[in-house]
N, C-alpha and C positions, 0 to 999 in steps of 0.2 A: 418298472424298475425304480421305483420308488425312492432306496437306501444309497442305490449307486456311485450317488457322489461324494460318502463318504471313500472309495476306494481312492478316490486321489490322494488320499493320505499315506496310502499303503503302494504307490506305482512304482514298479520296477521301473529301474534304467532299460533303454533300451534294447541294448546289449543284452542285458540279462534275459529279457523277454525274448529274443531273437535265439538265444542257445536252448532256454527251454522248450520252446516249440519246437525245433530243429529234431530236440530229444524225442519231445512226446511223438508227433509223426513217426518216427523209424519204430515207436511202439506201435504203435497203430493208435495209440488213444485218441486223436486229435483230427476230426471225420475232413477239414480242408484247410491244407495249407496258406497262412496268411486271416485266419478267421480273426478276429482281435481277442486277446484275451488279456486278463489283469490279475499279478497276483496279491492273495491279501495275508496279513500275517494279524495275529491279535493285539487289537489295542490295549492298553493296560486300562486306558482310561475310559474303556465300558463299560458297561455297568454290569455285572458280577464276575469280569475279567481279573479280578483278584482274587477268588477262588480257585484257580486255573493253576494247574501243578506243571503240565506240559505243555508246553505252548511255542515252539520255537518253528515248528513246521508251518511251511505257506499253502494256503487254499487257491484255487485258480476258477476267475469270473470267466467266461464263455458269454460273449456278445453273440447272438446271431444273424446272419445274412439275408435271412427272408425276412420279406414283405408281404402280407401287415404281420408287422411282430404283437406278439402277447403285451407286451407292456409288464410281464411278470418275470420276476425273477426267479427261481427255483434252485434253493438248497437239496442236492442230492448226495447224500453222507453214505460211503458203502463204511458197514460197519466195520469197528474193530482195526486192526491191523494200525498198531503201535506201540514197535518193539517196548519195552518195558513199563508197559502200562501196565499193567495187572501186577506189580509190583510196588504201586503206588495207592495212596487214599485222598481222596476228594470227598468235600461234604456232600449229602443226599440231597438237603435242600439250602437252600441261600440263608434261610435264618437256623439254620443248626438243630432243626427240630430235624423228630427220627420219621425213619418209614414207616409209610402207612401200610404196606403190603409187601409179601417180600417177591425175589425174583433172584436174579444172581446175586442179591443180597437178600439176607432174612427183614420182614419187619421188626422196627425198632430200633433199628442202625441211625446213625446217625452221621455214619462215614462210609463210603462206596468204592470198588478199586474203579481208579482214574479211567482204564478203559480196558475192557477183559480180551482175553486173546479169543474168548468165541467157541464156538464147537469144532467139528470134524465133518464132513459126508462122509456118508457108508461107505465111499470109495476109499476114501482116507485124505480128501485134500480138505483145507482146511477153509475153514468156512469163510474167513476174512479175502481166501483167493476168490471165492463164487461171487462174494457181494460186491466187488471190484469191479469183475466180470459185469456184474447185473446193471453197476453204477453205469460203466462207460456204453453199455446197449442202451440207458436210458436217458441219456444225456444227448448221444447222437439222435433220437426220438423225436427228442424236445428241444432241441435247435432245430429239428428239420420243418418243426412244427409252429415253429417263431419264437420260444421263451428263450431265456438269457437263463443262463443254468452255471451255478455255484458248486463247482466241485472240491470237495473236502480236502478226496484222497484220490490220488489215481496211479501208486504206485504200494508197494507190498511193507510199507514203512512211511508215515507222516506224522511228525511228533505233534499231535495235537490229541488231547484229551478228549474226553464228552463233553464238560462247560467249557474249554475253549473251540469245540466244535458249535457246540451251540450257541456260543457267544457274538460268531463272525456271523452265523448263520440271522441272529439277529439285528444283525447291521447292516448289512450286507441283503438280502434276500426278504424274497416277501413271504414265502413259507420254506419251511421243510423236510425234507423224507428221507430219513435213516431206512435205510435198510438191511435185513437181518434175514437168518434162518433159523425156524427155530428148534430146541435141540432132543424133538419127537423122533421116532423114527417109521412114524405110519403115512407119510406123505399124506397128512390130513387136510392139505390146504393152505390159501391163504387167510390171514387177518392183522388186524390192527391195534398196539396195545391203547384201549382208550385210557380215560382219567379215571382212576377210580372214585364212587360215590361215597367218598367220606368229606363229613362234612368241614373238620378241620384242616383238611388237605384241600380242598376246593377254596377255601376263604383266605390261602395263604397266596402271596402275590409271587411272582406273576401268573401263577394258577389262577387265581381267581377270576380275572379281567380277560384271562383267556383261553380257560379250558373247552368253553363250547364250539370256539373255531377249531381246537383240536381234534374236536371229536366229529366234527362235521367236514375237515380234511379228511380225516379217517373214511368215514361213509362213504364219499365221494372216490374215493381211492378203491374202495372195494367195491363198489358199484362196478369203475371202470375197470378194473382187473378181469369181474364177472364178465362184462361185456367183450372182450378180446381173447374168451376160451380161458383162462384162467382157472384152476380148482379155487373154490375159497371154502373155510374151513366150517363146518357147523353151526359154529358159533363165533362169528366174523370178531369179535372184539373181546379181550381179557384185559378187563380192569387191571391194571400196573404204574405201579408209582415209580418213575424212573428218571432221572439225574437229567435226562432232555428235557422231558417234559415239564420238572420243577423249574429249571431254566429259562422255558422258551418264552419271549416277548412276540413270537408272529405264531400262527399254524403251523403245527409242528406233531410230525406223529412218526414212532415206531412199526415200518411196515414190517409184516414177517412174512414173507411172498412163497415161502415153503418150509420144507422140515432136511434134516439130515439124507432123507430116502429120495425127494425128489431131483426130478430130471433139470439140468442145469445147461441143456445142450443151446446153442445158438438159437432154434426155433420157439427153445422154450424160454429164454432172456429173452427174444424180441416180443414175444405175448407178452411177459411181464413190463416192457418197456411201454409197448402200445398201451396195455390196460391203464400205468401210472399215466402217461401224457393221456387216455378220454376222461381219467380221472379227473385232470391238471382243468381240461375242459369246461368240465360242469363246475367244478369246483369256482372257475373264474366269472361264470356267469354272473355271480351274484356278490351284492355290497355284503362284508359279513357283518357292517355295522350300523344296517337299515333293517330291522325285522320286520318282518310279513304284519306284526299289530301294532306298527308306529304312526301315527298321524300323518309322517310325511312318506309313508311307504307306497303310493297310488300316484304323489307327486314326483318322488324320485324317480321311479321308473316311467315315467311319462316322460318328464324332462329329457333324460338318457336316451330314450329313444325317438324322441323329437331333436337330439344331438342339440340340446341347450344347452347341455352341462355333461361332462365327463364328473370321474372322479379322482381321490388325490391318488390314488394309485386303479389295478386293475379291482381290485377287492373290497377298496376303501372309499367311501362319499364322503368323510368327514362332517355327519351334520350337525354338528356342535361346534365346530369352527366358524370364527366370523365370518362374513362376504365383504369384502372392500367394494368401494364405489366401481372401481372397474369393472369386476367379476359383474354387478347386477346392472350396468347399463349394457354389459352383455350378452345377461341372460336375456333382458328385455328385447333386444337388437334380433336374436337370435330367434326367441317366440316369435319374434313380428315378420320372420322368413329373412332375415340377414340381408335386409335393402338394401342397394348403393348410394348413399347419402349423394345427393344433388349440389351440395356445397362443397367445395373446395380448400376454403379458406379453414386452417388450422388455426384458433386465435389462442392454444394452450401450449406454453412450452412445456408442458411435464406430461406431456402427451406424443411421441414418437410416429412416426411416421408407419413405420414398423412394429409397432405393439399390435398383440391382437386385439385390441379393442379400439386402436385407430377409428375404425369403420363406423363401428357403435359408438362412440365418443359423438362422431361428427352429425350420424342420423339423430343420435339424442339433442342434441343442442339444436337441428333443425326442426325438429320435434319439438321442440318448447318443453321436453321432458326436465332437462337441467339447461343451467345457466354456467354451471362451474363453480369454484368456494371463491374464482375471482375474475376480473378480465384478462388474466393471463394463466391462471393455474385451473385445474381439474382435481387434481388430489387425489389419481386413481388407489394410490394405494392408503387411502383411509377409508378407516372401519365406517361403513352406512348403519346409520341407525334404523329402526321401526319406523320412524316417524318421518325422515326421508324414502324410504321403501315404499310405504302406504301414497306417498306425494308423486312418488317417480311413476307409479302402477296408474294413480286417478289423471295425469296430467296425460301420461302413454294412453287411456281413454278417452282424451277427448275433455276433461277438465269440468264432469260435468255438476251442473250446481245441483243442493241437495237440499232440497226443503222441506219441513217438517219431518225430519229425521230425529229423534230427541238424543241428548247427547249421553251417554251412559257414565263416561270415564271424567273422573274428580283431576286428571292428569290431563284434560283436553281443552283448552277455552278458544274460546271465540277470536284470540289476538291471536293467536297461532296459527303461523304459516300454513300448517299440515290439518288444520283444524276440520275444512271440508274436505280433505283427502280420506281423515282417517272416519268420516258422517258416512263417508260413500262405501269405503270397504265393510262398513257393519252392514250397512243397509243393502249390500251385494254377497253379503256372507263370506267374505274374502277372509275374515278374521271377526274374534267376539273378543280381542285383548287378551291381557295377561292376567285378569279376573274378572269379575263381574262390574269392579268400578275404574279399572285401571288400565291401561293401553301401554304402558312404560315406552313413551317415544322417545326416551333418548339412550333405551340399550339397545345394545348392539344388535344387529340383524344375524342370526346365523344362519347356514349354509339351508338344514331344513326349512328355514319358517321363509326363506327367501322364492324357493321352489312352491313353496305350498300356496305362500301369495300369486306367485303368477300360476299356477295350477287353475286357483279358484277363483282367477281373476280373467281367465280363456274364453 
């Protein structure tokens, strides 16, 4: 739940909250009375919230009641169904370039209707009532399942657009999944619109920084679909350049869970519901911003699962963010099996009783690991350097001396505090610096190089 606290900005009065739910129950939408829920409306002051033509309609946050929760939030958008949307024009992409592919718009466009009324099923209902339908079987799913679930629309009229669906959806939510039918009529299956492989389309923001999460929510969706009996379609994925997906700042994909011919009945939304939540599953197992061939991808998931270190969301390690001193006398505390520090005495007032790094604080400072930046402060929340990091790790070993280590780094001398910390981590392979003659001790430590040191410091 990552985005969460922006909704405080968007909180219903009470009262309001209390009649809306009052409503949705006697719909049935709303799986237990009393669940918490929050509504959100669009901020103007989002980022591509001034694009947005229709925007007046409120989205509604679903807290869930089980234990252990996801820690994920999930955007679930049944498509379509906004009265006078297909009457309106909204740009294709944020910088007014045209399409690259077409779809309910041709390529070359440059402007999209705001949000289309959709198909028909063969039976003749209309396709915005099915995906409604599909929305609220999968949303019950997935609270039952532990995530927190952002619902768009859950009534047959919600004056929001596509970039302002997708806008909230990005503040709000850590991915999201439109869903659609699409307007075939050979019940060929499910799939997923991926990014298409054009290269000016791909380089354009926030495509760029994140089409590969889209397209690996995709996989991960049609994987689990497959898995809960689902048809999926020949060809799981059609390149499409679509008004979400130029929008989206999290994971975010176009599912199409059928065509006009298929079956919509109760048995067959809850297989589509199961399949999205084993999707939601696999999906969450993994950082999408540690790849399988990054230096710290052996250490991250070592850490995680030694419960060193979570990350900044279910999805997210953040390893380009700094570590403050708190976080890495933590991690350290944490490697070393999360002792009961033997001392008592707290001599830092900027250190809480109640912080989770109380513990570690107090086993560090009996540990001769740190001192503090005084005799009364800690400074947990300043950024630690390299050259602190390198000194906390050799001192957490035991401090030991290093002789005839030759010194490689034009940045390391002999008066320096960290001088035989940083002798020991070469000479232990813990690190080779930030080049061949350089150690940079005084930038910042980030979240990867932090793990990777106590990794190879085990």
């Amino acid at each position: 739940m990552k985005k969460n606290r922006n909704i405080l900005k968007h909180k219903w009065s009470l009262l309001l909250a209390l009649m809306v739910m009052v409503t949705m129950t006697a719909a049935g939408t709303l799986p237990a009375f009393g669940l918490e829920t929050w509504g959100v409306t669009l901020d103007p002051t989002w980022q591509y919230a001034g694009n947005s033509k229709i925007h007046t309609g409120t989205a509604v946050v679903y807290y869930t009641d089980v234990t252990p929760k996801k820690g994920l939030t999930v955007c679930i958008n049944a498509g379509h169904g906004t009265k006078g949307g297909a009457a309106v024009k909204t740009l294709c992409h944020p910088d007014g370039s045209p399409k690259v592919t077409g779809g309910s718009t041709a390529a070359g466009a440059t402007t999209a209707t705001a949000i289309a009324y959709g198909t028909t099923m063969l039976d003749g209902t209309p396709e915005a009532t099915v995906t409604l339908k599909a929305a609220i079987a999968t949303k019950n799913v997935l609270l039952a399942r532990g995530y927190d679930v952002l619902m768009i629309r859950e009534s047959s009229d919600v004056q929001l657009d596509n970039i302002a669906r997708t806008v909230i959806a990005n503040n709000i939510a850590d991915c999201h999944i439109s869903i659609h039918y699409d307007s075939t009529t050979s019940d060929n299956g499910a799939f997923y619109c991926s990014v298409p492989n054009v290269a000016s389309y791909r380089a354009m923001e926030p495509v760029a920084s994140h089409w590969k999460d889209h397209n690996y929510l995709g996989d991960c969706l049609i994987a689990g679909l497959q898995s809960s009996g689902v048809k999926i379609r020949s060809s799981s994925t059609v390149p499409t350049d679509l008004t979400q997906t130029s929008y989206s700042t999290i994971p975010s994909v176009d599912l199409e869970v059928g065509d006009r011919a298929s079956d919509y009945s109760d048995a067959s939304l809850n297989k589509i519901a199961q399949g999205i939540a084993n999707g939601l599953d696999s999906f969450s197992k993994a950082f999408l911003d540690v790849p399988s061939g990054a230096y710290y991808y052996e250490p991250v998931q070592w850490a995680v699962q030694r419960k060193i270190t979570g990350g900044f969301s279910a999805i997210r390690f953040g390893p380009d963010g700094a570590c403050n001193r708190a976080q890495m006398v933590t991690f350290l505390w944490r490697a070393a099996g999360s002792p009961t520090a033997t001392v008592s005495a707290n001599p830092f007032t900027d250190v809480a009783s109640n912080a989770y790094y109380y513990q570690a604080v107090l086993w560090a400072v009996q540990k001769g690991i740190t001192t503090g930046t005084s005799d009364t402060t800690f400074s947990p929340d300043d950024i630690v350097d390299r050259g602190q990091v390198a000194t906390f790790l050799w001192r957490a070993a035991g401090s030991e001396a290093v002789i005839g280590t030759p010194n490689p780094f034009t940045d390391v001398t002999p008066e320096d505090y960290f001088n035989q910390a940083v002798l020991w981590a070469v000479s232990k392979k813990i690190t080779q610096g930030t080049s061949e003659t350089t150690f940079s001790p005084a930038d910042p430590c980030t979240r990867a190089q932090a793990v990777t040191f106590l990794y190879r410091s085990r």
